[in-house]
N, C-alpha and C positions, 0 to 999 in steps of 0.2 A: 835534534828535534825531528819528527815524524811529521807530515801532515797526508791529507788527501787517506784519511780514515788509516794508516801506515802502509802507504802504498811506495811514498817516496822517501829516500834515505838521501841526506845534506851529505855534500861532498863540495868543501869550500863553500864557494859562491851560489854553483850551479845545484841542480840535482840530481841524480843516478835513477832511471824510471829502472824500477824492480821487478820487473816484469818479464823477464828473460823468459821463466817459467809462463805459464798461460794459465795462473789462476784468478784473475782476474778479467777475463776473457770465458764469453760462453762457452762452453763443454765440446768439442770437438766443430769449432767453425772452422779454423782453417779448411775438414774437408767434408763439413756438410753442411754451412751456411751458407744463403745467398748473398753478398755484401752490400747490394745495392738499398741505399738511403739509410746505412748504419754508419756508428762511430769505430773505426778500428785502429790497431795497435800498429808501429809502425816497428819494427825489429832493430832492438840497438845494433845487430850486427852490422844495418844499413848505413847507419851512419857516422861521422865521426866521434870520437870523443867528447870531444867539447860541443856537439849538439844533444848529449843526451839527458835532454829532462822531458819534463810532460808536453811544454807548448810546443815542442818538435815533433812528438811521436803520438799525436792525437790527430788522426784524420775524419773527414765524413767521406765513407764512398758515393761519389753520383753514380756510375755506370762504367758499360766495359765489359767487353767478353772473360775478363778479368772474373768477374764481381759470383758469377755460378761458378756452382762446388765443383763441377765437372768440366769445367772453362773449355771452349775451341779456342779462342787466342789464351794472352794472360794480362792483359794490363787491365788497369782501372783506372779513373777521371778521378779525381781527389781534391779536395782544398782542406790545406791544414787549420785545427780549429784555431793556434798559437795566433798566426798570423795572417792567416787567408789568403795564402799561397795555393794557387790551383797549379798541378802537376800529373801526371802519370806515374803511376807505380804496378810494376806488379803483384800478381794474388802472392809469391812468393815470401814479399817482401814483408809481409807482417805476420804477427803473429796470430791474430785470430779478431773477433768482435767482441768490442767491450761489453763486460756488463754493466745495465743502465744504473744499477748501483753506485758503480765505483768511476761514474763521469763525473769528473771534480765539477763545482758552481762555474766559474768561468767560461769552460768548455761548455758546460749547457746553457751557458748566454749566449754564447758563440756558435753555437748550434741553430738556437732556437732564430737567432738573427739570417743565418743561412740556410735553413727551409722555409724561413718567411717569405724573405727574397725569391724563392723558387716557388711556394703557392701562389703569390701573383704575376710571375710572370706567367703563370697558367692558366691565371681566371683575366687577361686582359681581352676589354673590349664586350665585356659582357657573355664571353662564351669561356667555358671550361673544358681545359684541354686534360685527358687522362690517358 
Protein backbone atom coordinates (compact mmCIF):
# COMPACT_ATOMS: atom_id res chain seq x y z
CA UNK A 1 0.00 0.00 0.00
CA UNK A 2 1.44 3.54 -0.92
CA UNK A 3 0.31 6.60 0.75
CA UNK A 4 1.39 10.32 1.05
CA UNK A 5 0.54 10.64 -2.93
CA UNK A 6 3.39 7.29 -3.22
CA UNK A 7 5.93 8.94 -1.40
CA UNK A 8 6.17 6.12 1.17
CA UNK A 9 6.62 2.42 0.70
CA UNK A 10 5.22 -0.31 3.98
CA UNK A 11 8.01 -2.07 5.13
CA UNK A 12 6.29 -4.39 7.97
CA UNK A 13 4.94 -2.07 10.55
CA UNK A 14 7.09 0.93 9.96
CA UNK A 15 7.64 3.01 6.77
CA UNK A 16 10.82 3.39 4.51
CA UNK A 17 10.67 7.50 3.60
CA UNK A 18 11.81 7.19 -0.11
CA UNK A 19 13.53 9.92 -0.40
CA UNK A 20 17.00 9.15 -0.43
CA UNK A 21 16.92 10.89 -3.99
CA UNK A 22 15.71 14.62 -3.61
CA UNK A 23 12.81 14.54 -5.75
CA UNK A 24 10.42 15.59 -3.62
CA UNK A 25 12.55 18.27 -2.35
CA UNK A 26 12.88 21.75 -4.00
CA UNK A 27 15.52 21.80 -6.94
CA UNK A 28 18.89 22.33 -5.57
CA UNK A 29 18.13 23.58 -1.83
CA UNK A 30 20.61 21.84 -0.25
CA UNK A 31 22.96 24.55 -1.99
CA UNK A 32 20.90 27.41 -2.75
CA UNK A 33 18.14 27.65 -0.17
CA UNK A 34 17.78 29.49 2.86
CA UNK A 35 16.21 26.95 5.36
CA UNK A 36 15.07 29.32 7.74
CA UNK A 37 11.03 28.96 8.69
CA UNK A 38 10.80 25.84 6.12
CA UNK A 39 9.97 22.13 6.27
CA UNK A 40 13.10 19.89 5.51
CA UNK A 41 14.09 16.39 4.97
CA UNK A 42 16.11 14.87 7.45
CA UNK A 43 18.61 12.18 5.68
CA UNK A 44 17.92 8.52 6.37
CA UNK A 45 21.64 8.08 6.38
CA UNK A 46 21.21 10.03 9.84
CA UNK A 47 19.39 7.94 11.48
CA UNK A 48 18.70 4.55 12.54
CA UNK A 49 16.86 1.95 10.82
CA UNK A 50 14.14 1.59 12.81
CA UNK A 51 13.52 5.36 12.82
CA UNK A 52 12.94 5.69 9.28
CA UNK A 53 9.47 6.86 8.39
CA UNK A 54 7.92 10.25 7.80
CA UNK A 55 7.21 11.41 11.61
CA UNK A 56 11.12 11.10 12.15
CA UNK A 57 12.39 12.76 9.12
CA UNK A 58 10.09 15.96 8.75
CA UNK A 59 11.57 19.00 10.49
CA UNK A 60 10.73 22.81 10.52
CA UNK A 61 14.01 24.81 10.43
CA UNK A 62 13.85 28.00 13.09
CA UNK A 63 17.46 29.27 12.56
CA UNK A 64 21.26 28.87 12.69
CA UNK A 65 24.07 29.73 10.93
CA UNK A 66 23.11 26.41 9.48
CA UNK A 67 19.94 27.47 7.85
CA UNK A 68 22.07 29.89 4.55
CA UNK A 69 23.22 28.26 1.52
CA UNK A 70 26.62 29.53 2.18
CA UNK A 71 26.66 28.81 6.17
CA UNK A 72 29.66 30.42 8.43
CA UNK A 73 28.82 27.86 11.14
CA UNK A 74 26.63 24.63 10.15
CA UNK A 75 23.84 23.87 12.63
CA UNK A 76 20.25 24.63 12.56
CA UNK A 77 17.41 25.03 15.76
CA UNK A 78 14.76 22.32 14.58
CA UNK A 79 11.56 20.79 16.02
CA UNK A 80 10.34 17.66 14.49
CA UNK A 81 6.96 17.95 13.06
CA UNK A 82 6.37 13.84 14.26
CA UNK A 83 6.78 14.84 17.57
CA UNK A 84 8.01 18.24 18.69
CA UNK A 85 11.15 17.34 19.47
CA UNK A 86 13.44 20.63 19.42
CA UNK A 87 17.14 19.60 18.59
CA UNK A 88 20.16 20.79 16.36
CA UNK A 89 21.18 19.45 13.27
CA UNK A 90 23.27 20.19 10.84
CA UNK A 91 22.65 21.83 7.05
CA UNK A 92 24.58 18.43 6.21
CA UNK A 93 22.26 16.39 7.71
CA UNK A 94 19.31 16.58 5.31
CA UNK A 95 18.66 16.33 2.20
CA UNK A 96 17.19 19.50 0.97
CA UNK A 97 13.38 21.59 1.46
CA UNK A 98 10.23 19.93 1.04
CA UNK A 99 7.98 20.66 -1.53
CA UNK A 100 4.75 22.21 -0.10
CA UNK A 101 3.06 19.81 -2.27
CA UNK A 102 4.30 16.65 -0.99
CA UNK A 103 3.82 17.80 3.19
CA UNK A 104 1.56 15.02 4.01
CA UNK A 105 -2.02 16.57 6.14
CA UNK A 106 -0.50 15.79 9.51
CA UNK A 107 2.73 17.45 9.12
CA UNK A 108 0.78 20.53 8.02
CA UNK A 109 -1.37 20.46 11.28
CA UNK A 110 1.82 20.21 12.97
CA UNK A 111 3.26 22.94 11.21
CA UNK A 112 0.50 25.23 11.17
CA UNK A 113 0.32 24.53 15.28
CA UNK A 114 4.16 25.60 15.39
CA UNK A 115 4.20 28.93 13.64
CA UNK A 116 1.14 29.83 15.50
CA UNK A 117 2.82 29.41 18.62
CA UNK A 118 5.78 31.62 17.09
CA UNK A 119 3.38 34.55 15.75
CA UNK A 120 2.28 35.18 19.05
CA UNK A 121 4.98 35.08 20.89
CA UNK A 122 5.86 37.86 18.62
CA UNK A 123 2.95 40.04 18.69
CA UNK A 124 2.85 39.87 22.80
CA UNK A 125 2.02 42.79 24.71
CA UNK A 126 0.45 44.76 22.01
CA UNK A 127 3.89 45.29 20.00
CA UNK A 128 5.13 43.31 17.14
CA UNK A 129 8.41 41.95 17.01
CA UNK A 130 9.93 41.27 13.25
Amino acid sequence: MLCLKGIFLPLGQAFFFAWARTEHCEPNSWEDLDYEGTVLVLSPDTLRESCWSQENQLWYAHDGFGCHPHPIGRSIRCTCLGDGEHTRWNRTDFIGVLKEECLPQWAAEALSKLTEGKEQSHTQGGMTMQ
